[in-house]
C-alpha positions, 0 to 999 in steps of 0.5 A: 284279601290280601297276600300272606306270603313273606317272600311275596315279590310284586310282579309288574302291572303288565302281567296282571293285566294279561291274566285279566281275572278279577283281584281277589282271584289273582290273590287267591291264586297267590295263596294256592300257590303258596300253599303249593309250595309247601315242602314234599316229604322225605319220602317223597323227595326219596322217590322222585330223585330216584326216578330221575337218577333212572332218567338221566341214565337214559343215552343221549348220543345226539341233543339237538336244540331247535333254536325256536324260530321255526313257529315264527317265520313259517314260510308262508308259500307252504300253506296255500292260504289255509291255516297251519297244521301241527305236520306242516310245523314238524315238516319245517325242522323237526320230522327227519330227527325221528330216524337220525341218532337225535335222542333228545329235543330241547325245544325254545318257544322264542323266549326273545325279549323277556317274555315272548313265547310261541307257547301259550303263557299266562304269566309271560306274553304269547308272540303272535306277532307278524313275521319281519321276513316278506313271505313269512308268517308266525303261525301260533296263533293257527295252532292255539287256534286247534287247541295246540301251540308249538311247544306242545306239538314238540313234546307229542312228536318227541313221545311218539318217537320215543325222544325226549322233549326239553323245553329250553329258555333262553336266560337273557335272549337279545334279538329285540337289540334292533329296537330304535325309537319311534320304529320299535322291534317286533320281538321287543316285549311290552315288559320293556316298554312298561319298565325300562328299569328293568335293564342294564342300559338304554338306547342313549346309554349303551352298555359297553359289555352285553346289550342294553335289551338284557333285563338285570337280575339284580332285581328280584322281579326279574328272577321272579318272573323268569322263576314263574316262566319255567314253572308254569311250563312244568305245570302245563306241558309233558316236559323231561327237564328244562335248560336254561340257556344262560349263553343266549346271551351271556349279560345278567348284571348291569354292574358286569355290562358296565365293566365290572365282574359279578359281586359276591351277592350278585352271584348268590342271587342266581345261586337261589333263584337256580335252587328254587327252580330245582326244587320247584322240579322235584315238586312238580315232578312229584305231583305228576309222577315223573321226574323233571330234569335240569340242563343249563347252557353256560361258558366253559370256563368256571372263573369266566361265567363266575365273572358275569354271575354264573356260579355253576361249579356250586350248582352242580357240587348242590346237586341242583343241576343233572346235564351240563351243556357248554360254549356258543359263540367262543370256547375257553378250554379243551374238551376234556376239561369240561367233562372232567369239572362235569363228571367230578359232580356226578353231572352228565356233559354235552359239549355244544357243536354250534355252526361256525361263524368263521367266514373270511376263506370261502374254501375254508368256510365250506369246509367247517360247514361240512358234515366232514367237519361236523364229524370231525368235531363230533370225534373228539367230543367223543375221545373226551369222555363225554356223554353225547353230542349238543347240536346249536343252530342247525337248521335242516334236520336232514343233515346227514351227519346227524346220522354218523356222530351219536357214536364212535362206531358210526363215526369211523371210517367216515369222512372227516375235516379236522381244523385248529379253529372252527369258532372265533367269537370274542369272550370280551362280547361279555365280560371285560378282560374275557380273553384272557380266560382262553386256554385255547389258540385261535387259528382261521383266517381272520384270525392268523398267527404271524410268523417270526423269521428264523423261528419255529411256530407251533399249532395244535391240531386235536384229532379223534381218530385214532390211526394206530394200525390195530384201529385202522380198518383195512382199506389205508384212509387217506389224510391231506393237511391243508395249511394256509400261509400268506406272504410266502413266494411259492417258489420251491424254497418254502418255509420248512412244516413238520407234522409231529416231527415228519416233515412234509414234502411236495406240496400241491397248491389249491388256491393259495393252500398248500396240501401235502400227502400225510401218512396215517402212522404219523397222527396221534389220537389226542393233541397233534403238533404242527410246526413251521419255520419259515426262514428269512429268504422264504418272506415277501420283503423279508416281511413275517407270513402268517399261516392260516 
């Protein structure tokens, strides 16, 4: 018997082998699927996009991605020496979103490596390795063990709960970059080993953009099998949609992790594999009678994710794509962009709110770690239109801001910490020349602005809030501005700091910040413009200072 389809891809060795059926079933199986294929009716069609149009109108004031190593690092004094249960995985991160504003789930089985899941998996490898932590222990294999797995136990807490559960694969996962010879990595899948030309680079050969545990999908048995991977989780599991996490991480082409920028062909090569898994949605939904949306994770920026082979701009104008989630480690552009690019395709937009990386000022990190901050970003997500707050990388689902950000009405009157810049990562991580993409300026103290003696320097601070006196409740809130400037001489001829046009008087030192006393009449809702000139006399040595 042998496989009639013109499209038919081979697949690597290794996933037949972990199918572990006879060959003329594996064919036969090929022949069902591609007679599954087949195109759904109009009507059909006409239904399901219906039903989905009427799911992606659902509210989601908060979408929080569960990063996906809860199942894998279980800590092992929890469980006594008995097998885990699906409660003692929900009690790890996930119990306490029940009675936030968390309206929807985006659940990541690992995906780490190419491959590697924590859900059970035909056509990829179900990770049951040991834990790399002392005291920790991947528990998968307890829950398969009771006829569960981890994704499956989300997805039944979600529905209890009235959630919604997306499943979230993360695109080009690179945790498994700790591989060395003859020491291996735990997360480092044997689709690797079998087929190192599967990726932009080698452990002698490093790639100078991306990590060289990135697969390339350039070659077509890699989009085949991430295609397969999010097929057979439509197949098997309750999903509401899938994401694609193409930000974990940001290296799709061994041209582009060589230096270059996706071609033309490069770009339509995942410009199809999206449109099929589309439509690979639609008919899975129609067979099972609900609809499956689509969310992708990508870069801010159209021209940036164009240069590493994201084409999304397309994506959404095809219609293929129904929720836009943005950034990661680095942001390009003011919120109001995205939404804008967004909402011109009809598409709903979640700004992603990852945790800050930003850790040079103690004082200063405590603060962009706060709820008061989290608050404060969550703001101005909202004063940008979109449709509701993306939460990447927390870990303790007790937060309390996750009870405040879901809506502006909860969010006022709450304490808030509003800084210039909450991440720093690099955009050149990825793409050669990424920086240059950035419309935003960075200001943390590993990232300081000098200041040039006799002229004036301007930040932008976005504020949510709005502190007119008709918005304002009636108890007057107090707002402190902290600023950071180092190299100047406190000693009471300081460089002159006008806030809007209001210069800011008496200053009280904690630390080596300064906070002055700001009334609220003088904040607008939007861009705030913070200047500072610091005279000749006001540097050590005459030298520039550099606020931070």
């Amino acid at each position: 018997m042998t496989d009639t389809r013109r499209d038919a891809v081979q697949l690597p060795s290794t996933i037949w082998r972990s199918i572990a059926l006879p060959l003329a079933c594996i064919q036969l199986s090929c022949l069902l699927a591609a007679a599954a294929d087949a195109p759904p009716s109009d009507a059909e069609l006409t239904r399901i996009r219906a039903l989905r149009k009427d799911a992606l109108a659902r509210p989601r004031r908060i979408w929080f991605n569960h990063d996906g190593c809860d199942a894998s690092s279980f800590r092992e004094s929890l469980l006594e020496g008995r097998k885990a249960t699906p409660t003692d995985l929900l009690n790890v991160r996930t119990t306490p979103l029940a009675a936030a504003q968390v309206d929807t789930l985006s659940y990541c089985s690992i995906s780490s490596g190419f491959s590697n899941f924590t859900h059970r998996t035909k056509v990829g490898h179900t990770f049951t390795g040991a834990s790399s932590t002392k005291g920790r222990k991947n528990i998968t294999q307890d829950l398969i063990d009771q006829g569960t797995d981890p994704l499956q136990v989300m997805v039944d807490f979600c529905h209890a709960n009235d959630m919604e559960c997306f499943w979230s694969m993360r695109m080009n996962d690179t945790h498994d970059a700790g591989w060395r010879p003859g020491a291996g990595h735990r997360l480092f899948p044997q689709l690797k080993k079998d087929h190192p030309e599967y990726l932009v680079g080698s452990y002698e050969n490093k790639p100078p953009y991306g990590t060289w545990t990135s697969v390339n999908y350039a070659r077509p048995e890699i989009r085949e099998l991430c295609y397969r991977y999010i097929e057979e989780v439509c197949q098997n599991y309750d999903v509401d949609g899938v994401e694609m996490d193409f930000f974990r991480h940001l290296c799709y082409f061994k041209s582009v992790a060589h230096g270059g920028r996706a071609t033309q062909a490069e770009l339509d090569m995942m410009t199809e594999m999206v449109r099929r898994i589309r439509s690979m949605t639609e008919r899975e939904g129609i067979r099972r009678g609900k609809p499956i949306l689509v969310a992708i994770r990508v870069p801010d920026s159209v021209d940036y994710a164009k240069g590493v082979g994201l084409d999304f701009e397309r994506w959404m104008e095809e219609g293929w794509i129904d929720c836009l989630i943005a950034t990661g480690y680095f942001r390009l552009n003011p919120w109001s962009k995205l939404v804008e690019l967004g909402h011109a395709c009809g598409v709903r937009v979640y700004p992603c709110l990852s945790e800050t990386r930003i850790r040079q000022d103690k004082d200063g990190l405590r603060a962009r770690r706060s709820d008061a901050c989290y608050r404060a970003r969550a703001m101005n997500v909202w004063h940008a239109g979109a449709d509701g707050v993306y939460i990447f990388n927390e870990y303790n689902a007790g937060r309390g801001y996750l009870n405040d950000i879901g809506a502006v009405a909860t969010l006022q009157g709450k304490p808030k910490a509003y800084f210039a810049s909450v991440r720093n990562g690099s955009p050149s991580r990825y793409l050669t020349g990424g920086n240059t993409y950035s419309r935003l300026r960075l200001l943390s103290p590993a990232d300081p602005i000098p200041l040039v003696v006799g002229r004036r320097t301007q930040v932008e601070l976005v504020i949510g809030e709005d502190f007119s006196s008709g918005a304002r409740a009636a108890a007057q809130p107090e707002v402190v501005c902290r600023i950071d400037i180092d190299g100047v001489f406190p000693n009471g001829n300081r460089p002159e700091i006008t806030l809007n046009g209001h210069v800011l008087r008496a200053a009280t030192f904690v630390g080596s910040a300064m906070h002055f006393q700001v009334a609220p009449s003088w904040l607008r809702r939007g861009r705030n413009r913070v200047n500072v000139r610091c005279r000749s006399s006001d540097a050590e040595g005459g030298e520039d200072g550099a606020p931070r």
